[in-house]
C-alpha positions in Angstrom: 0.0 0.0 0.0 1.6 3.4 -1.3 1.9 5.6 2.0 0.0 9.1 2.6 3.4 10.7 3.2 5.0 9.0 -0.5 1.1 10.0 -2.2 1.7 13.9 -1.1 5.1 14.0 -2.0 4.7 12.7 -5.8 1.9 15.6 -6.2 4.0 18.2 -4.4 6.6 17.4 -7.2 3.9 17.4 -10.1 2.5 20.7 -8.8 6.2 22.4 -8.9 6.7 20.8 -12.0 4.0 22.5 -13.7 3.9 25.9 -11.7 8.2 25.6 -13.3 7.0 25.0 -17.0 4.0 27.3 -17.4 3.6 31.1 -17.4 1.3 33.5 -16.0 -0.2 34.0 -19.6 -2.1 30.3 -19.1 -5.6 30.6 -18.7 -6.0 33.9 -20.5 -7.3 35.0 -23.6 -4.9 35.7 -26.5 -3.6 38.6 -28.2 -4.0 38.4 -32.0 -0.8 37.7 -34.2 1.0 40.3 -36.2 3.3 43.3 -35.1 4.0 44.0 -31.7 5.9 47.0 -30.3 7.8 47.3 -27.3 9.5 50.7 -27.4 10.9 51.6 -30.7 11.2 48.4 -31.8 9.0 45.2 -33.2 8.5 41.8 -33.5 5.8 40.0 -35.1 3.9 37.3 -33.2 2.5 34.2 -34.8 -0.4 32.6 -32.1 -1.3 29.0 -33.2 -4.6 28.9 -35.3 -6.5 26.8 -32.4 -4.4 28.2 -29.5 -6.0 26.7 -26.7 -5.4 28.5 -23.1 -4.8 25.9 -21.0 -2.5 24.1 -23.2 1.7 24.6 -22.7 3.1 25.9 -26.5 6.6 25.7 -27.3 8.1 28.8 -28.2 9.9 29.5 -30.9 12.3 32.7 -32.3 13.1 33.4 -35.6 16.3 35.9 -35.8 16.4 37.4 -39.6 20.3 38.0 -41.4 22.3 41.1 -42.2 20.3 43.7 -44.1 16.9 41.1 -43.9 14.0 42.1 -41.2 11.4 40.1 -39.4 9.3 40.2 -42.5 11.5 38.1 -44.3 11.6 35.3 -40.9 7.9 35.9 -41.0 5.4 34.0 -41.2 7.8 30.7 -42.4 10.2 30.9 -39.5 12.7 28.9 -42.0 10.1 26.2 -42.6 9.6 25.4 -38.9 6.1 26.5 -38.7 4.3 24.5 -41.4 6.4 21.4 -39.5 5.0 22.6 -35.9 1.7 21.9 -37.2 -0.3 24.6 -34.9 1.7 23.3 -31.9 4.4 26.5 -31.3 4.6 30.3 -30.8 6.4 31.7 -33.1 8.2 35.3 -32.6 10.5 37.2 -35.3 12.3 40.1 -33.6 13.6 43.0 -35.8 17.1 43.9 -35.3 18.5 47.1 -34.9 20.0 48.8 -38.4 19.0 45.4 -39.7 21.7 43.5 -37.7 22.4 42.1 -34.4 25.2 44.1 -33.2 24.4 43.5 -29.6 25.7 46.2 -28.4 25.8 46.6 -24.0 23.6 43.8 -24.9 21.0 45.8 -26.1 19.6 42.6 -28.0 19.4 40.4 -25.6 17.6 43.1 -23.5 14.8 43.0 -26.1 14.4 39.5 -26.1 13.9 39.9 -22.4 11.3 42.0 -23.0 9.6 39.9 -25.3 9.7 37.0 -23.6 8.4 38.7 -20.3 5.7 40.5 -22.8 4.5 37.1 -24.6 4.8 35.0 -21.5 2.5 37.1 -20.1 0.1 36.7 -22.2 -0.3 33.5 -23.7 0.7 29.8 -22.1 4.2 28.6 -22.7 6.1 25.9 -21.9 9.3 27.2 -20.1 11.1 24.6 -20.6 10.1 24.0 -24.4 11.9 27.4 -25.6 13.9 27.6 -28.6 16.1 30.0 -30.6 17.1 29.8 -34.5 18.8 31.8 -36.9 20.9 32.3 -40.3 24.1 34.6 -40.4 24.1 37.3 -38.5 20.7 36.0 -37.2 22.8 32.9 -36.1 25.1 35.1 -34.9 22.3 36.5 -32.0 21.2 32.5 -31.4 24.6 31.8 -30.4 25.2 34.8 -28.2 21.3 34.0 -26.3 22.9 30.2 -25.9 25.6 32.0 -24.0 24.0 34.5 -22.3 20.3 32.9 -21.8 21.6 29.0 -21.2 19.3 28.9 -18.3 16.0 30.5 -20.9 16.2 28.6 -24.3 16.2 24.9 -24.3 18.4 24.8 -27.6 19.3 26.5 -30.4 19.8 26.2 -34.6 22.8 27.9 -36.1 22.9 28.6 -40.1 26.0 29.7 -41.4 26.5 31.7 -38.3 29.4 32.7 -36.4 30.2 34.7 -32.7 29.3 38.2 -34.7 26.8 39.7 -31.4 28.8 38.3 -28.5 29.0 35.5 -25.8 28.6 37.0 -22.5 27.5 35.2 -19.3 28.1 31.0 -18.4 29.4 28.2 -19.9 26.6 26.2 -19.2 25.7 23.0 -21.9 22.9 24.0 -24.3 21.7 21.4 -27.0 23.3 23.0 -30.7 22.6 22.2 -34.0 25.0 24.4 -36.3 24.6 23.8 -40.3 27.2 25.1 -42.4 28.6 25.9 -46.2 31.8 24.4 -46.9 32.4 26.8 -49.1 31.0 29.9 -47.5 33.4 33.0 -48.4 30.6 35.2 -46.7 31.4 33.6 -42.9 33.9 30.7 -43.4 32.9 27.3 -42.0 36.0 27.5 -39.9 34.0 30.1 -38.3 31.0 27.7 -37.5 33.1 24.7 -36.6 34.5 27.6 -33.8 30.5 27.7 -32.4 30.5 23.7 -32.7 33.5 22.8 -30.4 32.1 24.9 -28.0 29.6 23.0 -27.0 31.0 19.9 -27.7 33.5 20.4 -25.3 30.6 22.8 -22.8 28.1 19.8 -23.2 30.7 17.0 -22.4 31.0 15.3 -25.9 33.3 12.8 -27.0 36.1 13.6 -29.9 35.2 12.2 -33.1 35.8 12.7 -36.7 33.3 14.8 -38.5 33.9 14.6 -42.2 32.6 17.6 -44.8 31.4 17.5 -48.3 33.6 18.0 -51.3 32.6 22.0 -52.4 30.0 22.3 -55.2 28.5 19.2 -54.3 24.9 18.6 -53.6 25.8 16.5 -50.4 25.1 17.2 -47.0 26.8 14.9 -44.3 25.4 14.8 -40.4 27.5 13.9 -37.7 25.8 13.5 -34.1 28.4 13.2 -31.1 27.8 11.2 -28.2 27.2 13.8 -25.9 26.3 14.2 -21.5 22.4 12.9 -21.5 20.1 15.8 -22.7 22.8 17.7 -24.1 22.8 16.3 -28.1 25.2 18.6 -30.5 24.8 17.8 -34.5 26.3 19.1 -36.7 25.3 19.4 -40.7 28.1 20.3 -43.4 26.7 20.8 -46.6 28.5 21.7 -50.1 27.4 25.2 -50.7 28.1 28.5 -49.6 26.5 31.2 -47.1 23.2 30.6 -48.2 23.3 27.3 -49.5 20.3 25.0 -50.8 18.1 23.7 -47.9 16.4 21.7 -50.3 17.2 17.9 -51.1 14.6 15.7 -52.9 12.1 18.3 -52.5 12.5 18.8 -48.9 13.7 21.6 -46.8 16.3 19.7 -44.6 17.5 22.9 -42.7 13.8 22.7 -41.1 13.7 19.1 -40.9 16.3 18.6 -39.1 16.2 21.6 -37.2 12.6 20.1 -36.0 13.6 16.7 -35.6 16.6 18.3 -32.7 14.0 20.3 -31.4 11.7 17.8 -30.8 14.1 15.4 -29.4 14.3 17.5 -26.2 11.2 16.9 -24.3 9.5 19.4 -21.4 10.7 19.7 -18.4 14.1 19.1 -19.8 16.0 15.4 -20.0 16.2 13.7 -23.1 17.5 11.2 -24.8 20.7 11.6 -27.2 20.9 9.9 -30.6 24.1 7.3 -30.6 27.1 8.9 -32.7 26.8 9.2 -36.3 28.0 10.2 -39.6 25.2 10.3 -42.6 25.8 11.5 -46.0 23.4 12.6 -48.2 23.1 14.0 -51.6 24.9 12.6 -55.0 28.3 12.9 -55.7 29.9 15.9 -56.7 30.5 17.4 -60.4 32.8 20.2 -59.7 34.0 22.2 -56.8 34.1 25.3 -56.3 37.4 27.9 -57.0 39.7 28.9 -54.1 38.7 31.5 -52.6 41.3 35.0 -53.5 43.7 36.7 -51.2 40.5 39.8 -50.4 36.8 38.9 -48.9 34.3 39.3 -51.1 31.3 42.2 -51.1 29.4 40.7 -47.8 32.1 38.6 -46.6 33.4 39.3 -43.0 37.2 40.9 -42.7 37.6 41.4 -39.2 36.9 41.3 -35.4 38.2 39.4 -32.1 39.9 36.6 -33.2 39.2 36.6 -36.9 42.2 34.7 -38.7 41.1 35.6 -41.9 41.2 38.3 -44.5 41.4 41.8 -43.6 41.4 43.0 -46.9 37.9 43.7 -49.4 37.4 43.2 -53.3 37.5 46.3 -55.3 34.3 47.9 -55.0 33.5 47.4 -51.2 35.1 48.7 -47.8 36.2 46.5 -44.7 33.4 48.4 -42.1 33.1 47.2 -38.6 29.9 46.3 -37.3 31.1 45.9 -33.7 34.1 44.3 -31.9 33.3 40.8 -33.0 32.1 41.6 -36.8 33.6 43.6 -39.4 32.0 43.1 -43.0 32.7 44.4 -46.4 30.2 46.3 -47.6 
């Protein structure tokens, strides 16, 4: 016969479990989707179709690239929404000077904001928060998976590299980083930098992780064997910055940005995938040129710890964005 004392204590530890993983925005009714303002700045809000009060959503933030906005995140979030199926918030923030400079943290202060602004509002699931983004959008993922480890459950990097900081712990965060081999805009030297972060953060064994040939259609996956609830994958792929996202008619940056994301259950835990390397795609035709001694129009030349060119093509100027990021423009 289960004791009164053992009954009380399994409900005293459901009830803190769910007072943890809900917010004060359960049980109310919603605010409409579309642009919010907090201050002088935006974000658009995308409320499931049958949001339902009392139910816990994931949520979900879409950060745009360099010179993009949150209408261009908006209202595909990089293919995650169709794949959430009604079942996520979705939130596209719009950077300052259409970046993520960061500056005194200034963009992580606004996510602050949001979050305490949605949360109120409508029902999340705390522990079911998540952060994506491509380039400079990747770029402010990366700094919230520094800064915020203890807020967002795990984050998506494309073609990102440290370009709005890393300020705070070193705590493990799940990553998924996807990267160009033959990205002259942000190098894939630059995402591998994000990648052994964590891998060495979230307590991964060493193992080889083996790229495409550049200009092929291939994308390999290699998932470490990482501390329980901690998974890091990363996706090399033969194009450049932007890349193709699309094999066989499928967007594969959102699938398998999904399939990480919904590996991670609430209330945290998890189960990691054993280590693997898949390779997808046919085999290559041509590759691509080596890149020349300057960075291209767009490319980064600078910032803390940069190795590589400093120089730009004719036709654009090395410019600094901030102390991490300088780009030729």
């Amino acid at each position: 016969m289960v004791s009164f004392s053992s009954l009380l204590t399994v409900l005293l530890a459901a009830t803190v479990d769910l007072a943890f993983a809900q917010t004060t925005g359960c049980g109310r009714s919603p605010p409409t989707s579309g642009t919010k303002s907090i201050g002088n700045r935006q974000y658009i809000l995308q409320v499931p179709n049958n949001y339902n009060p009392n139910t816990r959503y994931k949520l979900i933030f879409g950060f745009h690239w360099l010179s993009g906005s949150m209408t261009n995140v908006a209202p595909g979030y990089y293919g995650l929404r169709s794949l959430a199926g009604e079942t996520a918030i979705f939130v596209a923030p719009n950077g300052l000077n259409a970046g993520w400079a960061n500056s005194g943290d200034a963009d992580i202060a606004f996510v602050d904001q949001i979050l305490s602004q949605v949360e109120s509002q409508l029902c999340v699931d705390t522990s079911q928060r998540f952060a994506a983004g491509f380039s400079y959008g990747g770029g402010m993922s990366y700094a919230l998976s520094c800064a915020r480890s203890n807020i967002f459950r795990a984050v998506a990097i494309y073609g990102g590299a440290q370009l709005s900081g890393c300020s705070g712990g070193n705590s493990p965060v799940p990553y998924l980083g996807i990267h160009g081999v033959t990205d002259n805009v942000l190098p894939i030297a630059s995402g591998r930098q994000l990648r052994d972060r964590y891998l060495g953060l979230n307590g991964c064994a060493s193992r080889n992780a083996p790229e495409p040939p550049g200009g092929s259609s291939q994308f390999i996956k290699t998932e470490y064997s990482c501390r329980a609830g901690y998974p890091v994958t990363w996706i090399a792929h033969g194009g450049g910055h932007v890349g193709d996202a699309s094999q066989n008619g499928v967007n594969y940056f959102a699938t398998e940005t999904w399939a990480f994301f919904q590996r991670l259950p609430s209330t945290g835990g998890g189960t990691n995938p054993p280590p693997s390397t898949t390779t997808t795609g046919p085999q290559p035709t041509n590759t691509s040129p080596p890149p020349g001694n300057c960075a291209p129009r767009w490319g980064q030349c600078g910032g803390q710890g940069w190795t590589g060119a400093t120089c730009c093509e004719a036709g654009s100027t090395c410019t600094v964005s901030n102390q991490w990021y300088s780009q030729c423009i």
